[in-house]
N, C-alpha and C positions, 0 to 999 in steps of 0.2 A: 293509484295515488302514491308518490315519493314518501319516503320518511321523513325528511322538514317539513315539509304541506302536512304531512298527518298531523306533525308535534306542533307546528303555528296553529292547529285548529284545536287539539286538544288542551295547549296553552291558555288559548281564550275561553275555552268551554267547560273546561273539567277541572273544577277545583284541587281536588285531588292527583289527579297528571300536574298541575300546576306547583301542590306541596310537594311533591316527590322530585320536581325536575329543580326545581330551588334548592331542596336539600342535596341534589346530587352535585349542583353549582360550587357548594360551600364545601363538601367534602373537599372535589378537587381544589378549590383553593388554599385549602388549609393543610393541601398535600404539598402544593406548590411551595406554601408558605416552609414546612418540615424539609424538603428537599435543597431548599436555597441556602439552608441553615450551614455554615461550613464544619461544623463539629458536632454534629448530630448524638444526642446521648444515647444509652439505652432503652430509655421511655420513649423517645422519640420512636425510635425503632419500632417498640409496641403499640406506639401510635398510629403509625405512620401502615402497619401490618391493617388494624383496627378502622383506619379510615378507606383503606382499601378494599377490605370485607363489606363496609356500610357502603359504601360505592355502586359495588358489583348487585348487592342486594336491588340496592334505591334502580340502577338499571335496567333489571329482569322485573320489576316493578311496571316501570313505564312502558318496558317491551308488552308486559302482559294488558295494561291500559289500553295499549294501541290495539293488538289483537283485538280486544272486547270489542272494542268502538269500533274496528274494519266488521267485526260478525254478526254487530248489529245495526249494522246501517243497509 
C-alpha cells in the first residue's frame, strides 16, 4: 500500500491521525503565513523556529500512526 492510500484511509478512520494531520496543515500554514511576511521581526523568527519543531514532531506522529495500523492489519 502507497503512503496517500494509507493516510486517505487513516484520515477517515482514525480520529487521532485525523487531529494530528489538521494540526500538521495549520502549522505549515501559519509558516506560510510568517514567510510572506516581508519584514519579519524577531519573534517571528522564534516563531517561525517553534512552528517548525511542532511540525516535525505532528510528522513522526503520523509516521508512527501509519506504522501501527500497517502492524496491525
Amino acid at each position: 500500500m502507497d503512503e496517500q492510500a494509507l493516510k486517505a484511509i487513516l484520515l477517515k478512520e482514525n480520529a487521532e491521525f485525523r487531529r494530528v494531520h489538521e494540526d500538521h496543515q495549520a502549522c505549515d500554514k501559519a509558516l506560510e503565513a510568517l514567510r510572506a511576511k516581508s519584514h519579519p521581526s524577531p519573534a517571528d523568527a522564534d516563531r517561525e523556529r517553534e512552528l517548525k519543531k511542532k511540525k516535525l514532531a505532528l510528522k513522526d506522529r503520523m509516521y508512527r500512526l501509519m506504522a501501527d495500523y500497517l502492524r496491525t492489519r
